[in-house]
C-alpha positions as CSV (number, residue, x, y, z in Angstrom):
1,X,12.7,9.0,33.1
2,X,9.5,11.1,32.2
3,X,6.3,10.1,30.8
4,X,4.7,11.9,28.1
5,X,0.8,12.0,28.4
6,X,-1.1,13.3,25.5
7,X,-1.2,12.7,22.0
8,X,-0.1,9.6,20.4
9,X,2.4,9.6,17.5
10,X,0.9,9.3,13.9
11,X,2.2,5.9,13.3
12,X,0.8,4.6,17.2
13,X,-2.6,5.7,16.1
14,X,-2.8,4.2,12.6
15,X,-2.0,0.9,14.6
16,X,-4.7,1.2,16.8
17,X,-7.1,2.3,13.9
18,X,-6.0,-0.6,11.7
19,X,-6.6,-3.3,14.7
20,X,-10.0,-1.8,15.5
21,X,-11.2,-2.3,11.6
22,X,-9.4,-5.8,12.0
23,X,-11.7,-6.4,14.9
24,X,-14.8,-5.0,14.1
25,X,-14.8,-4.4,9.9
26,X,-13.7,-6.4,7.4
27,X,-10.4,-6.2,5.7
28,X,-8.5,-8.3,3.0
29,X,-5.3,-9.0,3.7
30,X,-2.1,-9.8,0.5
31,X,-1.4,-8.6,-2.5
32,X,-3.9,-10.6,-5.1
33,X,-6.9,-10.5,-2.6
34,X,-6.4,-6.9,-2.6
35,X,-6.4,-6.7,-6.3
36,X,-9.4,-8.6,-6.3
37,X,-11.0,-6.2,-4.1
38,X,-9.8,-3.0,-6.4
39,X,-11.3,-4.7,-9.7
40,X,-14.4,-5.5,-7.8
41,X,-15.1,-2.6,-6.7
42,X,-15.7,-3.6,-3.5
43,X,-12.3,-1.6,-1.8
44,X,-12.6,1.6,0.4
45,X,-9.1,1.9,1.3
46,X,-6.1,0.5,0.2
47,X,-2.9,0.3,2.2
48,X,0.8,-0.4,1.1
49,X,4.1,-0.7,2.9
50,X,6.9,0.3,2.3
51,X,8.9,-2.3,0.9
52,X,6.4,-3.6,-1.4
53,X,8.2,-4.0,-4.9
54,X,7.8,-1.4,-6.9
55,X,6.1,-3.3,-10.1
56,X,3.2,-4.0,-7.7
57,X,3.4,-0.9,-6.0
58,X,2.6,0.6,-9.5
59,X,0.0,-2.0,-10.5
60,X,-1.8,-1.5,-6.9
61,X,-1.7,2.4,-7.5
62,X,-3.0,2.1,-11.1
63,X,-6.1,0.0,-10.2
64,X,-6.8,1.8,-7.5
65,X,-6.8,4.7,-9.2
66,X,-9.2,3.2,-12.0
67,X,-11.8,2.1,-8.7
68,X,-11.7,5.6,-7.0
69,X,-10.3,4.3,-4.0
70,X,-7.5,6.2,-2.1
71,X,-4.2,4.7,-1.3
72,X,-2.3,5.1,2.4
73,X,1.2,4.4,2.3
74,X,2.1,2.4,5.9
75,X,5.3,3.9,7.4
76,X,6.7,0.5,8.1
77,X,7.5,-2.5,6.5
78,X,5.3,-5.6,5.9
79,X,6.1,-7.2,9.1
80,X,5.6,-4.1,11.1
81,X,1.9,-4.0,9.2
82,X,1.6,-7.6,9.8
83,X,1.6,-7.0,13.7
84,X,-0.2,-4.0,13.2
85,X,-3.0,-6.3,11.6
86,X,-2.6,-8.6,14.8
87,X,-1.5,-11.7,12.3
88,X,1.7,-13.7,13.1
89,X,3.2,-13.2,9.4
90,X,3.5,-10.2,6.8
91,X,1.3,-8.3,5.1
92,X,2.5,-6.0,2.3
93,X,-1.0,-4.9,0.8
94,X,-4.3,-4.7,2.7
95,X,-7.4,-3.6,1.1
96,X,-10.6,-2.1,4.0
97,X,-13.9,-3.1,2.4
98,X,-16.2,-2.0,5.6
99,X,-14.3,-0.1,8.6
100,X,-16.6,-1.3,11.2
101,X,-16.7,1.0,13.9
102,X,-12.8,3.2,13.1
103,X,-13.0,5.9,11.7
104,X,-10.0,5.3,9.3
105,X,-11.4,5.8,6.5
106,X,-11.6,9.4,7.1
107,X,-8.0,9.6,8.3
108,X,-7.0,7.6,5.1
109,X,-8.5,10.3,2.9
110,X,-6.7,13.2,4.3
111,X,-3.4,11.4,4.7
């Protein structure tokens, strides 16, 4: 068995940038609260997964683009972005309102 050293995968790294912000910024976490946060105004970043249903995939899409904010699909489902998050159940929407000290917000605007 081999070891590859070097860079991580794309997925491995979004992980590690969404547990930093869960550490040190402030994110909210479900499907209304994020709403909340895109009518607000108060949303940087917006991620979905992937097996959010498609009538609130839609709505979360439209109000985010009515705030200006950009929108990261996750490439995994809601309990795969649940762990990510470092919570013990599922999360299907999550909205970053301060990144604390990742720089995520610069990887979400180029993804």
């Amino acid at each position: 068995r081999t070891l590859k050293m070097g860079k991580k995968s794309g997925q491995e790294g979004m992980n590690a940038k969404l547990a930093l912000v869960m550490k040190s910024g402030k994110a909210l976490l479900g499907y209304k609260q994020t709403l909340k946060a895109l009518r607000t105004g108060k949303s940087k970043l917006v991620f979905v997964s992937n097996n959010l249903r498609p009538l609130q995939k839609s709505e979360v899409e439209y109000y985010a683009m009515l705030a200006r904010t950009s929108v990261h699909y996750y490439n995994g489902n809601n309990v795969q972005m649940g762990t990510a998050c470092g919570r013990h159940h599922r999360v299907s929407t999550l909205a970053i309102t301060d990144a604390g000290d990742s720089d995520i917000l610069k990887e979400g605007e180029s993804a």
